[in-house]
C-alpha positions in Angstrom: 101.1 119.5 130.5 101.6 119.0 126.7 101.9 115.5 125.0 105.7 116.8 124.3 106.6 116.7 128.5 104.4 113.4 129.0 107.2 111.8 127.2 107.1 108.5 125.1 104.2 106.6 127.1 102.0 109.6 125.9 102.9 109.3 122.5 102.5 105.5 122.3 99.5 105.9 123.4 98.2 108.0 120.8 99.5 105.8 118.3 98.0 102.6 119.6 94.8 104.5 119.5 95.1 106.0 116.0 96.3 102.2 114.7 92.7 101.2 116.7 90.5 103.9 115.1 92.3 102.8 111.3 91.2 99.3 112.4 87.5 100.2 113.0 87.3 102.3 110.3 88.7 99.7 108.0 86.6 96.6 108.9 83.3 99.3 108.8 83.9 100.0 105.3 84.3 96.2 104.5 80.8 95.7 106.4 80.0 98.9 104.2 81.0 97.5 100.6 80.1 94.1 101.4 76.6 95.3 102.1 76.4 97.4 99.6 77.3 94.5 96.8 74.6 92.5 98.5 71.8 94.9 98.6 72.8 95.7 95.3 72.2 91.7 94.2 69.0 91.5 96.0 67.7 94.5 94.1 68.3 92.8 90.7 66.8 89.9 91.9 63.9 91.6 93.0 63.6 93.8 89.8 64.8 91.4 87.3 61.3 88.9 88.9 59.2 92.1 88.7 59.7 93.3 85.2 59.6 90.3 83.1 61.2 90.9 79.7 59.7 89.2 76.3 60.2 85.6 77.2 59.3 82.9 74.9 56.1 81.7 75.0 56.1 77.7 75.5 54.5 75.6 73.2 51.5 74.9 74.9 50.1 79.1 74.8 51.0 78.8 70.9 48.3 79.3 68.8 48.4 76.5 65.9 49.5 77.9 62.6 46.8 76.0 61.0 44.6 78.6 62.8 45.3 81.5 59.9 45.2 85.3 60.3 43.4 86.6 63.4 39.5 87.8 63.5 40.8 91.2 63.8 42.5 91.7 60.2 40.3 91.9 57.7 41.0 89.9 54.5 43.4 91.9 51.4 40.4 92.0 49.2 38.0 93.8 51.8 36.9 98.0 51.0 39.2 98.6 54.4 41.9 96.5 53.5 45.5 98.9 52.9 46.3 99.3 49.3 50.0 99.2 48.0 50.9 102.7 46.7 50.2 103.5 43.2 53.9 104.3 42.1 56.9 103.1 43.3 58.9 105.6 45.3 61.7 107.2 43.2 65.4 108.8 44.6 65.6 112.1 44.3 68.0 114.7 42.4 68.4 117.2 45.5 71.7 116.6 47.3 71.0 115.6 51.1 70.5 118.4 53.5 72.1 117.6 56.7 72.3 120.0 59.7 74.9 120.3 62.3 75.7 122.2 65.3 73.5 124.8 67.0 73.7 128.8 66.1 
């Protein structure tokens, strides 16, 4: 017997239980989303603690700017000390070579 002879108890039916499955379907992708938007908080919680970006130091791990240079430069007039170049640079009379797309 077909769904056609069982007549409009048969078909009701079918509808009632399509309406039921679009109802389950639709309140697990809201579970679904929600989750997914919450999880997806937590893990930028989580990461932004764990990587730490350059903060601010406070004032109290300053060093005091009456300290000077640290031990690790050596003074201007030192034999290792970098030299300013002898010239100063000068523009060139070449046009500028620029180079775009492939072959």
């Amino acid at each position: 017997m077909s769904e056609l002879d069982a007549g409009p108890s048969a078909s009701r039916r079918a509808v009632l239980a399509r309406d039921a499955g679009l109802r389950r379907i639709s309140r697990a992708t809201r579970w679904i989303a929600a989750a997914a938007v919450g999880l997806s908080g937590a893990l930028a919680v989580i990461a932004a603690d764990s990587f730490h970006g350059h903060a601010a130091a406070s004032a109290s791990t300053q060093a005091p700017a009456s300290q000077g240079a640290p031990a690790s430069v050596p003074p201007a007039n030192s034999p290792g000390a970098i030299s300013p170049p002898s010239s100063t640079p000068t523009a060139s009379a070449a046009p500028p070579v620029a180079v775009s797309g492939g072959s």
